[in-house]
Structure formats: structure tokens, C-alpha cells
C-alpha positions as CSV (number, residue, x, y, z in Angstrom):
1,X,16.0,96.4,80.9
2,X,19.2,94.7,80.0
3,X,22.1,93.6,82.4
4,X,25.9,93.9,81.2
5,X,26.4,90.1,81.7
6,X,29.1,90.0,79.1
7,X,31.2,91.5,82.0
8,X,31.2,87.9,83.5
9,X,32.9,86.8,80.7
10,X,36.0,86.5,82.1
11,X,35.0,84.6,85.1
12,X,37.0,81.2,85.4
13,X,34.3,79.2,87.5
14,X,30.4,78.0,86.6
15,X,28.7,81.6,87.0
16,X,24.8,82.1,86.5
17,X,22.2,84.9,86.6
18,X,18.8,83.7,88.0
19,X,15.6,85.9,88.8
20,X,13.1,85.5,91.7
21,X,11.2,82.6,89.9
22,X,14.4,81.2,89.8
23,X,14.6,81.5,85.9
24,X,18.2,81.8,84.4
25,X,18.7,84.8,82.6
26,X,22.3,84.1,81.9
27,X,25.3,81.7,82.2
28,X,29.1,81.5,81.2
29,X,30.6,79.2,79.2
30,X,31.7,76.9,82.2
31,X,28.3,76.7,83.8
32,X,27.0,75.2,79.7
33,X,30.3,72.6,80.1
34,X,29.8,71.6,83.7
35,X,26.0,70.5,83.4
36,X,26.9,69.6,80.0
37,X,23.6,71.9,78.5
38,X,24.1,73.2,74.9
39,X,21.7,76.2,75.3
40,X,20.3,78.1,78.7
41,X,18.0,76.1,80.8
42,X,14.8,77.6,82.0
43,X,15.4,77.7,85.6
44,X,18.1,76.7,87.8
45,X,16.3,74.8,90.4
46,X,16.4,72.2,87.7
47,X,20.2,71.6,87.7
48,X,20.2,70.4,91.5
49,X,18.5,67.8,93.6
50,X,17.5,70.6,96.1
51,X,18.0,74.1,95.4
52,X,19.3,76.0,98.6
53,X,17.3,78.9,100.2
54,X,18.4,82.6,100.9
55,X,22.2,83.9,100.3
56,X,25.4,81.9,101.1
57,X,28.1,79.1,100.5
58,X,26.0,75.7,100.1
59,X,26.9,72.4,100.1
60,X,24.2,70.6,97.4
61,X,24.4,68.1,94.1
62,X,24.5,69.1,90.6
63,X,22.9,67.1,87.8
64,X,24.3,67.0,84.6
65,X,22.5,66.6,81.0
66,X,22.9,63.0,81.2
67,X,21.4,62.6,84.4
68,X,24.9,62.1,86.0
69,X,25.3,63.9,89.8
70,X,28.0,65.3,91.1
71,X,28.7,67.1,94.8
72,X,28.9,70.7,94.1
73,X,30.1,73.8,96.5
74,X,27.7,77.1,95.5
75,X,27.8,80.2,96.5
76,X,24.7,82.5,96.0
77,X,25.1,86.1,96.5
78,X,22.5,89.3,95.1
79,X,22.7,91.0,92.2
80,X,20.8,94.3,90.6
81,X,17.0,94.5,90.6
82,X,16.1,91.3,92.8
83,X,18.9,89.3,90.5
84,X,20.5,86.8,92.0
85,X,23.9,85.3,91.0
86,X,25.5,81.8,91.6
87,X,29.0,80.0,91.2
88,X,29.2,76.5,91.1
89,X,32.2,74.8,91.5
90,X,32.6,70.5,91.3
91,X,33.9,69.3,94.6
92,X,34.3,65.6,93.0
93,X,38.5,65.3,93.5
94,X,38.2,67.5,96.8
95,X,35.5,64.7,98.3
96,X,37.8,62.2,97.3
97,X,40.7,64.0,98.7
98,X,39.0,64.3,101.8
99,X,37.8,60.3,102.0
100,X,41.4,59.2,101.1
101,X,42.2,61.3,104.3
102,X,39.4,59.8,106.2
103,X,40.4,56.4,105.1
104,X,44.4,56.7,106.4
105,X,42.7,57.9,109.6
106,X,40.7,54.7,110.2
107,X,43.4,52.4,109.4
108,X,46.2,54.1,111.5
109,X,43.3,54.1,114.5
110,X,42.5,50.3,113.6
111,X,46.3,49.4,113.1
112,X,46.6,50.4,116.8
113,X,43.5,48.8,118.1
114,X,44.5,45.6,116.3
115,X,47.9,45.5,117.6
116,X,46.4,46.0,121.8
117,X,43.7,43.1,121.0
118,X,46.9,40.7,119.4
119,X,48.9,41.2,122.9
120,X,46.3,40.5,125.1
121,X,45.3,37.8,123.4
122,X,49.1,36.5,122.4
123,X,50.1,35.2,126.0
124,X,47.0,33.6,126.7
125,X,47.3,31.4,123.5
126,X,50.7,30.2,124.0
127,X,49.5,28.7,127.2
128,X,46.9,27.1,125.9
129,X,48.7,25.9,123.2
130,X,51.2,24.8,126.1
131,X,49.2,22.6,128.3
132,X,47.3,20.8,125.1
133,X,50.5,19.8,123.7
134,X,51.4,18.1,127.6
135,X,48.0,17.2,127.7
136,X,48.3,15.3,124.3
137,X,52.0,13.3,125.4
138,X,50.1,11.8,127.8
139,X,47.1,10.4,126.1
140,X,47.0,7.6,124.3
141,X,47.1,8.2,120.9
142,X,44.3,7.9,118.0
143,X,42.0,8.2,120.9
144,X,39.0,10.2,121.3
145,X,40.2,12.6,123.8
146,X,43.8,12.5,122.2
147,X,41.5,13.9,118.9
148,X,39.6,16.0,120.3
149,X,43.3,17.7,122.0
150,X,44.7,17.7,118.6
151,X,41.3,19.7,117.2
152,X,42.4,22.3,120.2
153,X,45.8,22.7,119.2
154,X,44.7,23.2,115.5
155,X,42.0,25.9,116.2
156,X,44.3,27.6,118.7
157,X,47.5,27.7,115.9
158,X,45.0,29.4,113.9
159,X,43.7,32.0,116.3
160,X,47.2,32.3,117.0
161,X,48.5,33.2,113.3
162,X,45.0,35.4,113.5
163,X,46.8,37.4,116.2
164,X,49.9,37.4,114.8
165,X,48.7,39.2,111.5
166,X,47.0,41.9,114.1
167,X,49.9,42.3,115.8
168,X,51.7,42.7,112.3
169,X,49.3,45.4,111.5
170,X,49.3,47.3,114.5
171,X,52.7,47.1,114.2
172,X,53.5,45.8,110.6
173,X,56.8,44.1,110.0
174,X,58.1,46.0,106.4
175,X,60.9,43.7,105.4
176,X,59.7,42.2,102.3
177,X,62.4,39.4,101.7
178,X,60.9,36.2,101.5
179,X,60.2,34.3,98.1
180,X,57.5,32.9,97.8
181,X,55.5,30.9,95.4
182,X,51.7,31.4,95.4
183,X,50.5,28.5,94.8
184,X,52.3,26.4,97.5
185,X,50.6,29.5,99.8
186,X,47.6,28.9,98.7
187,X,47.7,25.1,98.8
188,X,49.1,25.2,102.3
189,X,46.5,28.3,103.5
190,X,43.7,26.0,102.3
191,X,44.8,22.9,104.0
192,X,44.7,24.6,107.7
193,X,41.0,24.9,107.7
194,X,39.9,22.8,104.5
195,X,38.0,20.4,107.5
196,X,36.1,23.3,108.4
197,X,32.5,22.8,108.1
198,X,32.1,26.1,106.0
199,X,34.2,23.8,103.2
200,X,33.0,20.1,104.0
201,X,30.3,20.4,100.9
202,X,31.9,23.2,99.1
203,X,33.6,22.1,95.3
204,X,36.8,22.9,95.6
205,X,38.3,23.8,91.5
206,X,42.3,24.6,91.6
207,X,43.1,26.6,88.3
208,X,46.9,27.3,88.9
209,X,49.3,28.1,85.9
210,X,52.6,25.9,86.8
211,X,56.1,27.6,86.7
212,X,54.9,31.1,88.0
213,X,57.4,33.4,88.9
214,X,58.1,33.8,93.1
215,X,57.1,36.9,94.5
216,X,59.2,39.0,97.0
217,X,57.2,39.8,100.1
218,X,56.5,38.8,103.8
219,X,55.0,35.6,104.4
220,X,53.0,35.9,107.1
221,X,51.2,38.9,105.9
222,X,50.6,37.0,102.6
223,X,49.5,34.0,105.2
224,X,47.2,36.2,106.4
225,X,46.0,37.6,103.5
226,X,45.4,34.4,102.1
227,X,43.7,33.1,104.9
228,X,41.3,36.1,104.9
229,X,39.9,35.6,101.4
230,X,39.7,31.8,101.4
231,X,37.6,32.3,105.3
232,X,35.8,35.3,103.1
233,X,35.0,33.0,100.0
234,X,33.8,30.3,102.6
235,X,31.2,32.5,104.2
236,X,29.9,33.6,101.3
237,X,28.7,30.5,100.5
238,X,27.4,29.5,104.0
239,X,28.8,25.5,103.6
240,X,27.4,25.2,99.8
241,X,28.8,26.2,96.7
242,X,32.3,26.3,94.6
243,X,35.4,28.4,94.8
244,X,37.6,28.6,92.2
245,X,41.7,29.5,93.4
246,X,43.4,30.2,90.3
247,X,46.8,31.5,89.4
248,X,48.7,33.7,86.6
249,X,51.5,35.8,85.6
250,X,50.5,38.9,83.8
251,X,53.1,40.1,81.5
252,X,51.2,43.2,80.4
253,X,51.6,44.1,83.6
254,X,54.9,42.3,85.2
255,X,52.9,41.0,88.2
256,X,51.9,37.6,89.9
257,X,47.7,37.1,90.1
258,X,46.2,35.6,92.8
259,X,42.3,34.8,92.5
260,X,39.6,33.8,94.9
261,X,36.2,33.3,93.3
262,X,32.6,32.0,94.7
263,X,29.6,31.3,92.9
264,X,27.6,33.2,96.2
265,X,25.0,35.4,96.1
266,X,27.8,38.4,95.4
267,X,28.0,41.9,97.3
268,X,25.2,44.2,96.6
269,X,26.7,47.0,94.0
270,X,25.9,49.9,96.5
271,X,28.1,48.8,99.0
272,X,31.2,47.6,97.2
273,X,33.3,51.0,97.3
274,X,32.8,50.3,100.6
275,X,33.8,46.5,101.6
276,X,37.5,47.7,102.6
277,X,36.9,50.6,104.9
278,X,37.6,49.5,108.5
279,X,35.1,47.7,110.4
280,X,32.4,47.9,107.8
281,X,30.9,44.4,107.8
282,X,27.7,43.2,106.3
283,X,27.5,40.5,108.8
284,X,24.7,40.4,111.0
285,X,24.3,39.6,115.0
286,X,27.9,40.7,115.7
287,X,29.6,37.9,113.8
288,X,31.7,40.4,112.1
289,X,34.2,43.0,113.5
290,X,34.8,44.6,109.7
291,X,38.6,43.7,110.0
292,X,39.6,40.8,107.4
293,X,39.5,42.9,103.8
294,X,40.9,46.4,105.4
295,X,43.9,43.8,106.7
296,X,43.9,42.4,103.4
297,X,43.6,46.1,101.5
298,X,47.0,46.9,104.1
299,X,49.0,44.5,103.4
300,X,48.9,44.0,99.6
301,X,49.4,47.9,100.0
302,X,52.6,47.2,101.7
303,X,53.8,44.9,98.9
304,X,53.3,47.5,96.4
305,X,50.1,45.5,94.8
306,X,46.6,45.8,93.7
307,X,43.8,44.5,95.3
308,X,40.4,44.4,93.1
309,X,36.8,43.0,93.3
310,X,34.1,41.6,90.9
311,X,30.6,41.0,92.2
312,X,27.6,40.3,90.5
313,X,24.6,37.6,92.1
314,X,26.4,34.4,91.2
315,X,29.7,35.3,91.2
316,X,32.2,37.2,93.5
317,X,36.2,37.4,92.5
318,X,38.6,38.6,94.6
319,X,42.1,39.2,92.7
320,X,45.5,40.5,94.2
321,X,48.3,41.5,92.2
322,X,52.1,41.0,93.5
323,X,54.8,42.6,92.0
324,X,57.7,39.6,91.9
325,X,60.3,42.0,92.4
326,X,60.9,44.9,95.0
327,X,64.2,46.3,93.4
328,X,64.4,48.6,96.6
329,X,65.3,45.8,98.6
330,X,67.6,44.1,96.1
């Protein structure tokens, strides 16, 4: 017995005819190009990880000739004689439609937790900061208390710009009118927490190109976000190891290049589309709230720049790319 399948012919999306051995009998010309097959394949069981039971609209994933998956939306639905028909349709740009969505979500919900955490914690660090600096008049100085006063003050500036950048993203300051020149940042960045035991036996190699061009932005966001992957590179290498802080203006691409690299033990493959999301940490025992990079990812948003990462055992680089210019606020 035959079946007029030509009559699917005109069908725009992946369309098959499959029996009740599952065996395809028939498919269109866009159900060949999206599993990339050059003839029929015997059954259709075989072009998906787990075939879906009964009649419907199924979530499931293809695979491709090449071994390639891909997250597919199928509807199965009967035909004549026991037939059975399906359309498949690649889901891909909707998923990723979907995560973008998911994504803004998470930020705008951190953006406001950050900014309640950098208030409460704002008013208690000015008085600290307060009471060590009157502590510290009154000491004698080079002493070992009047040290160990200055070490509070230190740690509690830092905390302090810490809070500021939360409150900055909770409640992010847009003007974008500073000039600044990367390499003093990073020099200076590096200098606030170069006594840090996570750098006391770490090589420290400064590749910076002299007579780069100033970028237009806000400093304390590019503080921040400088603080973030220096702290970031530190970890990584748990007190042993080199970073790299290198420098360069791209003309291809009209922007100022920031890199942070460590020779660490890199970030595992699966898990790097994954390092800016929101409180997603690979820290263990709650050492880690997820917050640095999705800070970072923000503001080099803000500035109109490109944030990238390179990992491999051996070798993680972290580069950010500043525009110099933001003509919109010329």
C-alpha cells in the first residue's frame, strides 16, 4: 500500500512518517538538512537521545550526522493505518532567548540584594574606620599595636570599596566620565592587597604596552572590576604560582585590553558558560557567594566592553576590553 507523502511536500518544518517499529517510511527535505542525513534513516528512534512515548508536543534532543545534539520541540500526532507522523523543530536560538531572559532576571534580583547588604554594612564600616584612625593618633607610632591598627584600617578601606562596588551595583552609578589609564589602575589595584598572603610567594610578571590610550569610564567600577580579577587570579593559585597583568591597544578593534592570567589549575571546560551567572561559585565550604565575575560581567557591560575567558589546566586568562571613547557622553 502506498501513502501520498508527496503531499508533505510543501511543509516548511522537519516532517517524518514512522510505523509502529518506529521505522521511517518518509521524510521532507528539512528533516534530511536538520539531522544533516543524505538518505532516509532506518528508524527514528535513532535521531534522539530518548524517543518520546504516545501522541503529543515533547520536549527531547536531536542528534545530528556528526554526532552534534541539539534541543528539539516535537510534535507527534497519527496518521493512516497505525502511521505515525512527527515535526521537529530546533529550539537552539529560543533556549538561548529564554537563558538571556533568565540571566537579566538574576542580575536585576542580585543588583538589589547587593545594594541592601552594601547599606547595612556601609555605616558600620565608617565607624570602624572612625575609631581606628583615633585609636592610631594616640599610639605611638612604628609600634606594634600602632601596626596592627594600621592593618585594621587597611582591611576595613578594602571591605569598604567592596561595599561600595555593591552598592554601585544595586544601584549602579552610569556616568562614565572619568579618564583613566589602565595601567596606573592596575598598578594601584595591585598594590592594596599585594601583602596579602594569597600573593606573598606568587611571581608577579607586568607586561604593559607604554603610551596606551585613556579609557572613558567610572573609576570605581573599573576599581572594582580590577580588584575582582586580581583577588580571582590570587585564589586560583592558593599562595603559589605566577600571574601575568598585561596591557594593549587593539587597533583592529579600537579598544583598550586588559589581561589577567594564572598558570592555575584552570576552570574545568563544562562549567565555563557558566562562571558569570550570579552566585554560581566553585568554591567549597561557603567561601564563595558567586558575586565577583557577575559584578565584573555588569560593569564592563556598562562600559560598552567585552569580557572573555581562556582556560585550559595550566593556564586561565581573563581579558576585558574598553572602548576609549563613549561619543554619547562627549
Amino acid at each position: 500500500m502506498t501513502f501520498p507523502f508527496g503531499a508533505f511536500s510543501h511543509v516548511k518544518d522537519a516532517l517524518a512518517i514512522f510505523d509502529a517499529d518506529f521505522r521511517l517510511l518518509f521524510a521532507n527535505k528539512e528533516f534530511l538538512r536538520l539531522f544533516k542525513k543524505n538518505k532516509l534513516p532506518a528508524f527514528i528512534t535513532d535521531q534522539f537521545e530518548s524517543f518520546p512515548e504516545g501522541f503529543g508536543l515533547f520536549e527531547v534532543v536531536g542528534i545530528k550526522a556528526n554526532g552534534k545534539t541539539f534541543p528539539a520541540e516535537v510534535v507527534i500526532l497519527p496518521y493512516e493505518k497505525s502511521l505515525r507522523q512527527i515535526l521537529v523543530r530546533d529550539i537552539s536560538e529560543r533556549r538561548a532567548t529564554e537563558e538571556m531572559w533568565l540571566q537579566a532576571e538574576r542580575l536585576t534580583a542580585m543588583g538589589k540584594l547587593a545594594g541592601e547588604i552594601a547599606h547595612e554594612i556601609n555605616n558600620p564600616l565608617g565607624g570602624i574606620l572612625l575609631y581606628a584612625n583615633l585609636l592610631k593618633e594616640d599610639l605611638e607610632q612604628e609600634g606594634r599595636l600602632w601596626e596592627y591598627t594600621d592593618k585594621i584600617i587597611k582591611l576595613a578601606t578594602k571591605c569598604r570599596i567592596i561595599a561600595k562596588a555593591l552598592l554601585n551595583f544595586g544601584r549602579p552609578d552610569t556616568s562614565l566620565n572619568d579618564w583613566i589609564d589602565i595601567n596606573r589602575l592596575l598598578i594601584d589595584m595591585f598594590a592594596l592587597i599585594e601583602d596579602h598572603r594569597l600573593f606573598r610567594e606568587v611571581d608577579i610578571v607586568w607586561e604593559l604596552e607604554k603610551q596606551i590610550p585613556l579609557v572613558q569610564g567610572n573609576r570605581s567600577q573599573l576599581e572594582q572590576l580590577t580588584l575582582n580579577l586580581i583577588i580571582n587570579a590570587g585564589e586560583a593559585l592558593n599562595g603559589k604560582g605566577r600571574i601575568i597583568f598585561r596591557t594593549y591597544f587593539s587597533t583592529e578593534e579600537e579598544m583598550v585590553v586588559m589581561e589577567v592570567e594564572d598558570n592555575g589549575p584552570g576552570i574545568p571546560q563544562e562549567i565555563l558558560p557558566r562562571i558569570f551567572e550570579p552566585f554560581f561559585t566553585t568554591k567549597k565550604g561557603g567561601k564563595g557567594t558567586g558575586l565577583g565575575l557577575s559584578i565584573c560581567h555588569g560593569i564592563v557591560k556598562r562600559h560598552e566592553g567585552k569580557i572573555e575567558v581562556k582556560s585550559k589546566p595550566g593556564q586561565t586568562i581573563f581579558k576585558v576590553k574598553l572602548p576609549r571613547i563613549h561619543f554619547e557622553h562627549d
